[in-house]
ZAVEX-904866 format. One line per field, with one value per residue (C-alpha): x, y, z; residue number from 1; residue in one letter. Coordinates in steps of 0.2 Angstrom, whole numbers, plus 5000, padded with zeros to 4 digits. Layout:
<recs>
x <- X / ...;
y <- Y / ...;
z <- Z / ...;
n <- NUM / ...;
res <- A / ...;
</recs>
This chain:
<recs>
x <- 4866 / 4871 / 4883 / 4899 / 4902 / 4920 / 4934 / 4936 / 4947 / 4948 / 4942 / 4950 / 4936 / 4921 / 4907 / 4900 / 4883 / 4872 / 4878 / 4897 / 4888 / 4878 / 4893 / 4905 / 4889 / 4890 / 4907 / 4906 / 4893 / 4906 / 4920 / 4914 / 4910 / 4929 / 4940 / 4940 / 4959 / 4968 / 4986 / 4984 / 4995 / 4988 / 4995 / 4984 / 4983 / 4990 / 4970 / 4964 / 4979 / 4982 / 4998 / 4995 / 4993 / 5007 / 4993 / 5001 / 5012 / 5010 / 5005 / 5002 / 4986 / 4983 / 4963 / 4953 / 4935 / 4932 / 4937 / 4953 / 4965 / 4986 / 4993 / 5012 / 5019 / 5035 / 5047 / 5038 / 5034 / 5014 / 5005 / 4987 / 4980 / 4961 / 4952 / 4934 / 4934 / 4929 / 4918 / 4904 / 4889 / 4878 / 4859 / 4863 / 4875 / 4861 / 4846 / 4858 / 4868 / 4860 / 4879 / 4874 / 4862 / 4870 / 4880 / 4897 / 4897 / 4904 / 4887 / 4875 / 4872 / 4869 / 4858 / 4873 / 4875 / 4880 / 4897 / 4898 / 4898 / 4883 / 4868 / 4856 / 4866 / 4858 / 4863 / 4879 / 4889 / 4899 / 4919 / 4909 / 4922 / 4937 / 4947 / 4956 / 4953 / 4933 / 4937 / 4945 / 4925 / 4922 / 4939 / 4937 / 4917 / 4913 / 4893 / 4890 / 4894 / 4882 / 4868 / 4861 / 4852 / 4850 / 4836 / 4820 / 4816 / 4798 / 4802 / 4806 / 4823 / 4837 / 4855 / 4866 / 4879 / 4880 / 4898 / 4901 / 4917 / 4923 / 4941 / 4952 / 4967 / 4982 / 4987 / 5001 / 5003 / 4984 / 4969 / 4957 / 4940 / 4941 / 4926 / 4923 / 4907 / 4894 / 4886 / 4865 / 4859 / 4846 / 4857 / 4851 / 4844 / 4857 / 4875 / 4887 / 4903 / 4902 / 4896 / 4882 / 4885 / 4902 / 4913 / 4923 / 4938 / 4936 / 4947 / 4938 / 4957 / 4952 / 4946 / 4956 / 4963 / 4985 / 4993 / 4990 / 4992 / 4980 / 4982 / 4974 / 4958 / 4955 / 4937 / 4928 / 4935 / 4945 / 4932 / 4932 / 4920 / 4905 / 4905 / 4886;
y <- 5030 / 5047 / 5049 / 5035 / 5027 / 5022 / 5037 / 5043 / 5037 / 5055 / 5068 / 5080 / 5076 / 5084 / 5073 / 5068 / 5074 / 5060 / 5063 / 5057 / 5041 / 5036 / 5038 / 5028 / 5013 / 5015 / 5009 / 4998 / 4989 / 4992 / 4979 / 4964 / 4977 / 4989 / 4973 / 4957 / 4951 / 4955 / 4954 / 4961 / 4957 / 4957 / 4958 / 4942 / 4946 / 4932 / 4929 / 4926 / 4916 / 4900 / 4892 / 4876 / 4880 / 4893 / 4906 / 4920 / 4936 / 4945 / 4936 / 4939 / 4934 / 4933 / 4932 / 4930 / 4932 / 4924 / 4908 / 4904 / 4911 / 4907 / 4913 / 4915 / 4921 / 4931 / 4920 / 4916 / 4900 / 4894 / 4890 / 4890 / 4886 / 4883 / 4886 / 4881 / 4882 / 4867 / 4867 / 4850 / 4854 / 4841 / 4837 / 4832 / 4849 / 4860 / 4852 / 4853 / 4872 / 4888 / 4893 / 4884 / 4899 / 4915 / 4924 / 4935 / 4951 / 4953 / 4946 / 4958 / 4975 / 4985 / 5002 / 5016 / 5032 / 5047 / 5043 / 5024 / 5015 / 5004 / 5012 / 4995 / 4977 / 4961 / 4944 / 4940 / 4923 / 4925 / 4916 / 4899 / 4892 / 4897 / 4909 / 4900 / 4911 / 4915 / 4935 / 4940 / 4939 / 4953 / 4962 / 4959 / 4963 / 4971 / 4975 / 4971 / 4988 / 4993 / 4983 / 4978 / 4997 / 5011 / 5010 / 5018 / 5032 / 5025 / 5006 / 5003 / 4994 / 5004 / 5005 / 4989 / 5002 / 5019 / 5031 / 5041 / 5047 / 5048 / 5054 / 5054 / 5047 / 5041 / 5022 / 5014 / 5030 / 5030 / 5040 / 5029 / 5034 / 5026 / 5026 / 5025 / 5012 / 5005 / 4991 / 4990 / 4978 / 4970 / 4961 / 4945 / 4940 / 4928 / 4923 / 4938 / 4938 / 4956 / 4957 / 4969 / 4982 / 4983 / 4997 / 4994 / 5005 / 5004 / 5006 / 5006 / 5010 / 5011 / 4995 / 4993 / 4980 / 4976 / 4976 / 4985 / 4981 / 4978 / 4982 / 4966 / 4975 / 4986 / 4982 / 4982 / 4969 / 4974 / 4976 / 4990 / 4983 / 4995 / 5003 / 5004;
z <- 5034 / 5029 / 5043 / 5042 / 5057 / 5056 / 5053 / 5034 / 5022 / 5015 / 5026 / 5017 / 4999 / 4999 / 5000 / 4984 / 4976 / 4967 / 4950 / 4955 / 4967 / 4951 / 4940 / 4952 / 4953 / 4933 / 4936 / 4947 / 4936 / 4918 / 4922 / 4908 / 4894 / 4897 / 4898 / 4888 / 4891 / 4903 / 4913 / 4931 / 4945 / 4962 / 4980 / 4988 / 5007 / 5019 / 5025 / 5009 / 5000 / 4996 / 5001 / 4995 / 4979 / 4978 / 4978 / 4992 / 4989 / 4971 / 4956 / 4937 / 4930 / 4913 / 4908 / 4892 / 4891 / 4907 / 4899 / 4900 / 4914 / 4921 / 4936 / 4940 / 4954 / 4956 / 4950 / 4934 / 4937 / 4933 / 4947 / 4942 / 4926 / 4918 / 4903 / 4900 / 4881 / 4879 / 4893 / 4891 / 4881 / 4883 / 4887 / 4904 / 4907 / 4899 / 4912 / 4927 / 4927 / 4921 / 4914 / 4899 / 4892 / 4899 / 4885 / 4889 / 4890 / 4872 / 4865 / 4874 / 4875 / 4889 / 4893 / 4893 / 4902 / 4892 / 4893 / 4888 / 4908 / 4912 / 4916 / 4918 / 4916 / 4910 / 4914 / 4910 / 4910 / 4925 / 4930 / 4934 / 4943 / 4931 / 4947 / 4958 / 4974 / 4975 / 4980 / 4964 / 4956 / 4966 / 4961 / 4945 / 4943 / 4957 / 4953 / 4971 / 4975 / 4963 / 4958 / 4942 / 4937 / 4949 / 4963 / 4959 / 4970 / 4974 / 4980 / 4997 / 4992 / 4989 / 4982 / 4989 / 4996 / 5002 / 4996 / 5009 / 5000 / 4982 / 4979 / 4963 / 4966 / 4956 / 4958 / 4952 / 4941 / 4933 / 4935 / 4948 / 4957 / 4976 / 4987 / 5005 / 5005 / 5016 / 5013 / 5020 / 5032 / 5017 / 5006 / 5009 / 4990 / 4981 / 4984 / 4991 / 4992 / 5004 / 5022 / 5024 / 5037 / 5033 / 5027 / 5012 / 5004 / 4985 / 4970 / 4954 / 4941 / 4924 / 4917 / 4901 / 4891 / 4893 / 4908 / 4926 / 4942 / 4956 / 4977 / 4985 / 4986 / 4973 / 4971 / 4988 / 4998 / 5010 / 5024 / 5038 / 5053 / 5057 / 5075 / 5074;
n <- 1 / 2 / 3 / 4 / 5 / 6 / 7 / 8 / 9 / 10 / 11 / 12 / 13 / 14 / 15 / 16 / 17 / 18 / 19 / 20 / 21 / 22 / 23 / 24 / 25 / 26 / 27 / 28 / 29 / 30 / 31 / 32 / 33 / 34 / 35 / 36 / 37 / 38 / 39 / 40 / 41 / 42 / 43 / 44 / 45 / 46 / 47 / 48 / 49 / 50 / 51 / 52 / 53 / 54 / 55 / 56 / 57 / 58 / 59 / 60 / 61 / 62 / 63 / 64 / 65 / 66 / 67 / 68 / 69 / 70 / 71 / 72 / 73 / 74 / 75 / 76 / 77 / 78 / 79 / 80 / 81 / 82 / 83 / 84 / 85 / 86 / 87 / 88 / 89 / 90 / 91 / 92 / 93 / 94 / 95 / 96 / 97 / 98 / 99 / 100 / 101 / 102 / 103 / 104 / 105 / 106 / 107 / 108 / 109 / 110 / 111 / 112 / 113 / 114 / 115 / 116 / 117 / 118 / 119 / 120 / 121 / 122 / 123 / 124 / 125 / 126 / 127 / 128 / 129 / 130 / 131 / 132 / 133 / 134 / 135 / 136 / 137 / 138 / 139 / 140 / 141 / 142 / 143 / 144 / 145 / 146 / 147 / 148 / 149 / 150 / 151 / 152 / 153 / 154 / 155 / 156 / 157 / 158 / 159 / 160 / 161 / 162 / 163 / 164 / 165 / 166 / 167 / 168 / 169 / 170 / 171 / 172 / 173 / 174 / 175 / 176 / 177 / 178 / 179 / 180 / 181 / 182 / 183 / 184 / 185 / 186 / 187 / 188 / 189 / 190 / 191 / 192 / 193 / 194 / 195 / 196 / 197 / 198 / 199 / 200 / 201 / 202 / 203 / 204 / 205 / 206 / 207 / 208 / 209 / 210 / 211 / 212 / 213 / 214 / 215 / 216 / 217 / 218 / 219 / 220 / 221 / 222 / 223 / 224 / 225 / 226 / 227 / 228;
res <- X / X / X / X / X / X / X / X / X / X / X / X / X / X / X / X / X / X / X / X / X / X / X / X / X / X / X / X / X / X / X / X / X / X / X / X / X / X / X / X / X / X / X / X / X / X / X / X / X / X / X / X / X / X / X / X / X / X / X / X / X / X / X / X / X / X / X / X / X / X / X / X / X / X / X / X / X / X / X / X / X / X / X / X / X / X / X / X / X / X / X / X / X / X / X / X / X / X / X / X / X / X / X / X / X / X / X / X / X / X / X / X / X / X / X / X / X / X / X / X / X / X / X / X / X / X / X / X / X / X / X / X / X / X / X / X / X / X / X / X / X / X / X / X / X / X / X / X / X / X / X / X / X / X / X / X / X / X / X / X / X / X / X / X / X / X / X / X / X / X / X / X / X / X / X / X / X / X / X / X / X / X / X / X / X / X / X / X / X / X / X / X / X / X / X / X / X / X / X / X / X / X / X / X / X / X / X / X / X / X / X / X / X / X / X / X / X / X / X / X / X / X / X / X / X / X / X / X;
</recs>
């Protein structure tokens, strides 16, 4: 695994040590706990889209506290709109869906590395529903890369992804961290919205609150196939 087995998406980096592959996983697992609301606009690829609903080309998203969320596209006009605010809370909606007892990130506190990313996450409520185009969960919160907490050096299991490459970049005039990723063959526990096995070139921009704009697969999901 150490050795990549398609062509580099940076051949001139060097390769990163542990300490910058644990700080970009640390990333990787911050997105709910740097960002509350935001406004992104994102380039949907034609494969992905949604025609029907007016969900292709660049749109504007506007998001708050995975609860409520409006799309437009380039013209301005709304195209997608939800909000689960008032979400039912009754006996039969508690006994059928586990949504009903997980908090936002907002209500728990993670374990921190030194510099404030997220060392070892808890359950978290997740979008349940509120996107209108499945990938953007892995965009938005990609701790698929990542994992929950880091793998313990003495269990057969290991990180979810390998980094063959970590290079800073500026995007859209920001500071970002992108990754040259590759997902192991023993993912299979629980819904994945990642192919195991294949590559994945990953933008982790800074996840801040106001306005920024996002490539159509800033978070590891624009797949490169493996040629091993």
């Amino acid at each position: 695994m150490d050795v990549p087995s398609a062509p580099l998406y940076f051949p001139g980096s060097p390769e990163p040590d542990s300490i910058a592959r644990r700080r970009f996983r640390a990333l990787a697992r911050s997105a709910p706990w740097l960002s509350t609301s935001l406004k992104v606009e994102i380039d949907i690829p034609d494969e992905l889209g949604d025609p029907g609903r007016g969900l292709t080309g660049t749109v504007t998203a506007k998001i708050r506290q995975r609860e409520g969320i409006a799309v437009h596209n380039a013209a301005g006009a709304l195209v997608f709109q939800k909000e689960t605010f008032s979400a039912q809370r009754s006996r039969d909606y508690v006994a059928a869906t586990n949504a009903s007892w997980k908090l936002p990130s907002t209500l728990i506190t993670p374990v921190y590395t030194t510099d404030h990313l997220v060392l070892r996450r808890p359950e978290i409520a997740g979008f349940d529903g509120l996107l209108p185009l499945e990938y953007w969960a892995a965009v938005l919160d990609p701790v698929e890369i990542a994992g929950t907490e880091p793998a313990a050096q003495d269990l057969a299991f290991d990180h979810p992804t390998y980094i063959h490459e970590l290079s800073e970049i500026m995007h859209e005039g920001r500071p970002a961290l992108a990754a040259g990723a590759q997902f192991r063959a023993h993912i299979s526990s629980g819904p994945c919205r990642f192919r195991a096995g294949s590559r994945w070139h990953a933008h982790a921009a800074g996840f801040g609150s106001g306005h920024r704009r996002l490539p159509s697969a800033p978070a590891a999901v624009r797949p490169r196939s493996s040629r091993t």
